[in-house]
C-alpha positions in Angstrom: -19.3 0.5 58.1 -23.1 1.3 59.7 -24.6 -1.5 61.2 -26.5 -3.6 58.0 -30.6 -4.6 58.5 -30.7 -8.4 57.8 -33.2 -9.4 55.2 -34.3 -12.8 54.0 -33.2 -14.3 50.8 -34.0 -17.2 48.6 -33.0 -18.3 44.8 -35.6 -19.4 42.2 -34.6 -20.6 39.2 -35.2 -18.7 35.4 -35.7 -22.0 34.0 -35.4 -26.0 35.1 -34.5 -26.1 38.8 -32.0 -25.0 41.2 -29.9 -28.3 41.0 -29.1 -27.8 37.1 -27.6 -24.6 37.2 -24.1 -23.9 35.5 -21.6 -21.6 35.0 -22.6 -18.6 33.4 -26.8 -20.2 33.9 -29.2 -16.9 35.3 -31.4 -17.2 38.1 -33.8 -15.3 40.6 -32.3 -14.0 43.7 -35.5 -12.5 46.0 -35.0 -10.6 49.2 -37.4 -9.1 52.0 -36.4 -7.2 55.0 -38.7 -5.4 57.9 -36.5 -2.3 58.0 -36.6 -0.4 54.8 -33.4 0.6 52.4 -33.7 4.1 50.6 -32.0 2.8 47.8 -30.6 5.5 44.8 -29.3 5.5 41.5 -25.8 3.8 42.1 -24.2 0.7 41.0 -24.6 -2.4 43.5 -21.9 -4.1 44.6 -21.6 -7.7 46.8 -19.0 -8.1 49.3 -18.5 -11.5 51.2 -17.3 -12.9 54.5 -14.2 -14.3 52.9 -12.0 -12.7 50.0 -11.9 -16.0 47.9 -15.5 -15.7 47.5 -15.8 -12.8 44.9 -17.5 -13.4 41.7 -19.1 -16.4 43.2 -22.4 -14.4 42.5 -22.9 -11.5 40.3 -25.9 -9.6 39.8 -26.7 -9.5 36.3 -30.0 -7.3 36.7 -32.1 -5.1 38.8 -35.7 -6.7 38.1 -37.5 -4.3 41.4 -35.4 -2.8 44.2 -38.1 -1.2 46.8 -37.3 -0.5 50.4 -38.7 -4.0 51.8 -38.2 -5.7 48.7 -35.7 -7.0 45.7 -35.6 -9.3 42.9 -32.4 -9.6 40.8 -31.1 -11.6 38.0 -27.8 -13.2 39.4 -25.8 -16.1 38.0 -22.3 -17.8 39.4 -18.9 -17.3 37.5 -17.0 -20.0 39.5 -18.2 -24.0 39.9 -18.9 -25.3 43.8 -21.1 -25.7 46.8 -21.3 -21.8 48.4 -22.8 -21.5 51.6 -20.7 -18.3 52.9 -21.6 -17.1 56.1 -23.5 -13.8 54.6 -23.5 -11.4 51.3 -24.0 -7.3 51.8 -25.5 -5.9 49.1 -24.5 -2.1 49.1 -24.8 1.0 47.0 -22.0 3.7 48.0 -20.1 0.9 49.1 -16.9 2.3 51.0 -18.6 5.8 51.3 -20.5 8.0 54.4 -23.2 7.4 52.8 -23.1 3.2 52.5 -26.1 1.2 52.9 -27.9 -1.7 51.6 -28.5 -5.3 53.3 -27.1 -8.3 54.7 -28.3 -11.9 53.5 -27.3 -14.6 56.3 -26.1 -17.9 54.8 -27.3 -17.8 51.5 -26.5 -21.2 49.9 -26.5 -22.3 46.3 -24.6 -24.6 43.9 -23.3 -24.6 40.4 -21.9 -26.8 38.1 -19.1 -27.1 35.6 -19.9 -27.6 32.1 -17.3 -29.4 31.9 -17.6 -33.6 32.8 -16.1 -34.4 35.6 -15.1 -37.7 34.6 -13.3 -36.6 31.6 -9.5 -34.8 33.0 -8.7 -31.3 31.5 -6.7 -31.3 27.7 -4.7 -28.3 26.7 -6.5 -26.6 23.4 -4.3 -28.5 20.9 -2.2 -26.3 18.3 -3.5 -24.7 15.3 -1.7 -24.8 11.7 0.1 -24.7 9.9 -2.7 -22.6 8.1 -3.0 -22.2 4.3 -3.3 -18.2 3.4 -4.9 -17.6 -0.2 -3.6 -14.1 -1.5 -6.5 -12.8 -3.0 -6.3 -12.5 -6.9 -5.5 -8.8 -7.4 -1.8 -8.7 -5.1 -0.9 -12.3 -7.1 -1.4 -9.7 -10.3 -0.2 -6.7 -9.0 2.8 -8.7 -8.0 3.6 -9.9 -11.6 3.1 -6.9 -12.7 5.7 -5.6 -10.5 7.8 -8.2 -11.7 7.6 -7.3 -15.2 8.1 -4.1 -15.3 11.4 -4.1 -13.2 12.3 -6.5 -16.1 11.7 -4.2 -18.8 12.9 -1.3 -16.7 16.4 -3.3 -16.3 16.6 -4.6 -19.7 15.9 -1.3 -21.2 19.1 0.0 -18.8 20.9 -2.8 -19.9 20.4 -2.0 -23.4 20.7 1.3 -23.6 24.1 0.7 -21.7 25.3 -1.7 -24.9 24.1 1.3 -27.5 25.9 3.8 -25.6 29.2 1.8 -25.5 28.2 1.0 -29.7 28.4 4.6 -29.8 31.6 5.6 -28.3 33.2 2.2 -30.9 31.5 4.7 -33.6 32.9 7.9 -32.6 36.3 6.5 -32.7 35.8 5.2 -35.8 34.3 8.2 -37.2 36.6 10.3 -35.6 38.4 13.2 -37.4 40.8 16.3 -36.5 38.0 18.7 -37.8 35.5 19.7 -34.9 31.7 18.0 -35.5 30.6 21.2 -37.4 33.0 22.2 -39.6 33.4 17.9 -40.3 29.4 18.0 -41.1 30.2 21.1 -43.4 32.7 19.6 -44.9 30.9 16.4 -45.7 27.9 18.7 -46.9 29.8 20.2 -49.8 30.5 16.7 -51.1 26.7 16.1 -50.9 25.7 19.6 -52.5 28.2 18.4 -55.4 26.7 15.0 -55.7 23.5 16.8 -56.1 24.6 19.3 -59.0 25.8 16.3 -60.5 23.2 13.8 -60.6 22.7 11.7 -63.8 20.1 8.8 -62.6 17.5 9.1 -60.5 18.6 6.3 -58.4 21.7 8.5 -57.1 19.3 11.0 -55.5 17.9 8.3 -53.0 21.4 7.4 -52.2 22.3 11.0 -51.3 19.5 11.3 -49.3 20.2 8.3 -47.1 23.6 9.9 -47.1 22.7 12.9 -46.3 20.3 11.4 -43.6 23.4 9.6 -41.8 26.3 13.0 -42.7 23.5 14.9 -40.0 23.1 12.2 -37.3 27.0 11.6 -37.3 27.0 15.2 -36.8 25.0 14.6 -33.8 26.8 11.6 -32.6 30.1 13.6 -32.6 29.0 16.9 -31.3 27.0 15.6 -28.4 27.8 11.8 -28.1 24.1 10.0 -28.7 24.2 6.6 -30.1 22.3 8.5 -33.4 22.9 5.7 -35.9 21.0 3.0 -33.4 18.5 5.0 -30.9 15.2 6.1 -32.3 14.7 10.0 -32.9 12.4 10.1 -29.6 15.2 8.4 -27.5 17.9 11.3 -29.0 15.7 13.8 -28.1 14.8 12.5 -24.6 19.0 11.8 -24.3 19.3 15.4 -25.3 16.8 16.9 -23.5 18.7 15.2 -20.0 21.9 16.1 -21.2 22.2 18.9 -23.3 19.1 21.2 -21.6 20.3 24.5 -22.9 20.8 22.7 -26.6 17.3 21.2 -26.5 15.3 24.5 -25.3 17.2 26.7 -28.0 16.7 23.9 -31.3 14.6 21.0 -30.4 12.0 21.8 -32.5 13.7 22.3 -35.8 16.0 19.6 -34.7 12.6 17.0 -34.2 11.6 18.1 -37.6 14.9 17.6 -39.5 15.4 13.9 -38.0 11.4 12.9 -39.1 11.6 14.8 -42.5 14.7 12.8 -43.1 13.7 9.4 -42.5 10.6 10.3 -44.4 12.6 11.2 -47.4 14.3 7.6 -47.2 11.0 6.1 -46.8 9.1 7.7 -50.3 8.9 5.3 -53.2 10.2 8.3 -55.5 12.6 11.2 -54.3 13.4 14.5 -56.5 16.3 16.5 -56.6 14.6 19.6 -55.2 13.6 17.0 -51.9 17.0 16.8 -51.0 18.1 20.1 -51.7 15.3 21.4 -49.1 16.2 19.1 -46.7 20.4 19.8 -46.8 19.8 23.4 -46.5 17.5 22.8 -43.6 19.9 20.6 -41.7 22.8 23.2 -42.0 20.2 25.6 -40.5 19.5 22.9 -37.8 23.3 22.3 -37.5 23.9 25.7 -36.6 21.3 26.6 -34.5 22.7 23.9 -32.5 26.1 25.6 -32.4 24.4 28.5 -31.1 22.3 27.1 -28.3 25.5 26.1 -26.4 26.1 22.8 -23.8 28.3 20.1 -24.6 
């Protein structure tokens, strides 16, 4: 390192006087010199005689920097009495090029904030803290709650009505495959028909006729059809049975509705019935023909 010019140095204070300052407390540092630094636009940086006295001063801002003269903004990171035996303050520090000045014995003081009567206490724990969950995941989380509710007791019930079903199909099982069984039980209806003396017998062939078809169903492709709604048999079928449903779900949707409307109308004729058996043979077949088990 090229020999340093010595300037002289003194600190003023920002505000109050020199005796009050404190950690972290900004003050003037002035220095003048007879041989002139060419300073440049580089970062300054402050060594010291001893290693253990970095940071003691830090230069906070460049208020002027000519060749014979400095002012700075400084302040002090660590509490004492400083007095080192000088302070360089270089640009290019390290570098060919180094220069800057030397301040001999510069001396200062600053104080801890804290009281030096009172001893040190460790920052005491914190908690156990209270954490509100804002309003909208307290819902959202009920909301989750219920629906896995309904989502398992619609599983669990659909369970029980499946296992109803298979009780049915063994009671309602016969040696005649689900077709030719519905046939079968269709004639019986098509004589009831031909036969009818009051009109109160036509609403009980149509409620027949109504369960004859979904027995049919029950058998031929084993949907609980006497307890499940007609949107659930079609959903069931559609899951199950894909070829079936693409081939006949329309007529098939129309037969079940038309057939609990029939049930449902305060006065039922003959000719109702008689459209509505030839239309669920039609159905019957068609589903026959679409295939799937």
């Amino acid at each position: 390192m090229s020999e340093l010019p010595v300037w002289n140095c003194e600190f003023l204070p920002l505000e109050g006087g020199l005796d009050s300052l404190t950690v972290g407390t900004k003050f003037t540092w002035k220095c003048h010199g007879d041989i002139a630094v060419q300073w440049i636009e580089t970062p300054l940086v402050l060594t010291y005689s001893k290693p253990e006295e970095q940071y003691t001063l830090a230069i906070l801002q460049v208020v002027k920097q000519d060749p014979n003269d400095v002012q700075y903004v400084v302040t002090g990171y660590k509490a004492g009495d400083y007095n080192p035996e000088y302070v360089h303050v270089l640009q290019s520090a390290g570098q060919p090029d180094e220069h800057g000045f030397e301040a001999i014995k510069p001396k200062w003081q600053v104080k801890s904030v804290l009281d030096p009567k009172q001893q040190p206490k460790p920052v005491p724990p914190f908690g156990p803290f209270t954490l509100s969950l804002p309003i909208w995941f307290i819902v959202a989380f009920w909301l989750a709650v219920v629906l896995l509710v309904v989502v398992v007791v619609h599983k669990v019930w659909k369970y029980i009505q499946r296992r109803r079903m298979l009780v049915d199909l063994q009671r309602h099982k016969t040696a005649l495959p689900p077709l030719h069984q519905f046939f079968r039980d269709a004639r019986q209806i098509r004589r009831r028909l031909n036969a009818v003396k009051e009109p109160g017998e036509v609403r009980l062939i149509a409620e027949d006729l109504n369960r004859e078809f979904r027995l049919f169903l029950l058998r031929r492709y084993q949907i609980p059809t006497l307890d499940w709604s007609d949107r659930n048999i079609l959903n069931d079928l559609r899951k199950r049975h894909r070829a079936v449903y693409r081939a006949s779900s329309v007529p098939l949707k129309k037969t079940l509705r038309e057939l609990l409307q029939l049930k449902a109308r305060a006065h039922i004729e003959v000719k109702d019935v008689e459209q509505l058996y030839r239309l669920s043979l039609d159905v019957a077949e068609s589903l026959e023909r679409g295939g799937g088990k």
